[in-house]
Steps between C-alpha positions, in 0.01 A plus 500: 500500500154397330280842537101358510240761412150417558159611284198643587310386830880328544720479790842435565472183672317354159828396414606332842366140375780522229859368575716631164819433686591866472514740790141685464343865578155547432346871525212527609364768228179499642628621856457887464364720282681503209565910324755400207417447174589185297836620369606721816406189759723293252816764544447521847439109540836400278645789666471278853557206401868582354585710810521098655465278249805480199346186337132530516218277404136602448186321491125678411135390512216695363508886569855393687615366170388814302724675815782243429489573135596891558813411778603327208463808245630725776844363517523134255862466572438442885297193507574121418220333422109567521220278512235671367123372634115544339606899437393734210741720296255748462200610338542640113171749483397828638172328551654181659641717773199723573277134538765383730494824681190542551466143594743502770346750662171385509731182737678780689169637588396128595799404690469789762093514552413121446486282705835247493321216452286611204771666312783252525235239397394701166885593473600137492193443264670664165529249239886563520479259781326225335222458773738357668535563900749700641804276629611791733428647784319863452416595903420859500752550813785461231386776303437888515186599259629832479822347340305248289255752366864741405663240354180467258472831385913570508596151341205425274612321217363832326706723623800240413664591115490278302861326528536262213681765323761461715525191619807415291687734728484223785846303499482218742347169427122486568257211597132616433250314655103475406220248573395412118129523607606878601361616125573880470825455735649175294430697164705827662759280618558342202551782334733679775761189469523584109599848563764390771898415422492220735162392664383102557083512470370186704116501446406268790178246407210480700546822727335853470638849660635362784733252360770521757304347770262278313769284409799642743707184503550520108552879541732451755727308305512649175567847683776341682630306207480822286710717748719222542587472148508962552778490762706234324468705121351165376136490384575258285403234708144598594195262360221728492196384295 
């Protein structure tokens, strides 16, 4: 089974426009209010997953990607494959953390008093995104702010270690995926797939942070292909650019 985990603002049904030709699950992270760190939710996550899965598969965008990353540390011997999407490894300063901290909070503080127009407008706004508009749906009946503003504080990227380190501890064959006009998240990605036994980087022309669903018909078929080539041990075959 393909395991789908959504970013920030995300949903589960983000993924629903996607046929990989695998048998798919996709948390909803955003659902309650998350109270596990990065590396406990990641035990408790992998934890699940093998209780009913023996052959799993596991798929990340964003702040679910940076999630993805530790159910790989947790337990690498469990998983298959992972397709890796616009996530960061971590920040490498004191300082970078404390600016991301205090950054995320100032948006935690946002997403419960704001109004939901206003805030998912400026939120969409960061230059991650490219100016580009949202291609998904971000109703506030799919969401709980109280859960959104928890995940900020809990799962801020500066609260995350930095994991590049220990990256070469993930064993399974690894597609990451970033939009090449996604500066600061090409750069870390780059970098993550040199520190990796066994990860594919496919740096995807033309698209920004959201490169799964600005060009989903390309993404679905390199993510299938890739797993494909995962479940038959044959990578050999894959023609990413």
């Amino acid at each position: 089974m393909l395991w789908c985990l959504h970013g920030f603002l995300g949903h589960g049904t983000d993924w629903e426009q996607f046929d990989f030709e695998i048998p798919t699950a996709r948390p909803c992270l955003l659902g309650e209010v998350p109270t596990q760190s990065f590396a406990a939710w990641g035990r408790t996550f992998t934890a699940q997953v093998k209780a009913v899965d023996e052959t799993p598969l596991l798929m990340g965008y964003s702040m679910g990607g940076r999630l993805a990353l530790h159910a790989l540390l947790a337990n690498p011997g469990l998983w298959r494959g992972a397709v890796i999407v616009s996530a960061h490894p971590g920040l490498s300063s004191d300082a970078e953390r404390a600016a991301r901290i205090e950054s995320d909070e100032m948006w935690a503080r946002r997403f419960l008093t704001d109004s939901w127009e206003k805030v998912v407008t400026d939120w969409q706004g960061q230059s991650i995104f490219g100016g580009r508009p949202c291609p998904l749906r971000r109703d506030e009946s799919l969401y709980s702010r109280e859960a959104l503003a928890a995940s900020l504080r809990l799962w801020s990227l500066g609260r995350q270690d930095d994991l590049k380190p220990r990256l070469h501890e993930i064993s399974c064959p690894v597609l990451w995926v970033v939009g090449q006009e996604d500066g600061k998240f090409s750069t870390q990605a780059r970098e993550a797939a040199q520190l990796m036994d066994d990860c594919t980087l496919w740096e995807v022309p033309g698209c920004s942070h959201w490169v799964a669903w600005e060009k989903p018909r390309e993404f679905e078929w390199r993510v299938r292909n890739f797993f494909e080539g995962v479940t038959t041990n044959d990578t050999a075959h894959l023609d990413i650019d």
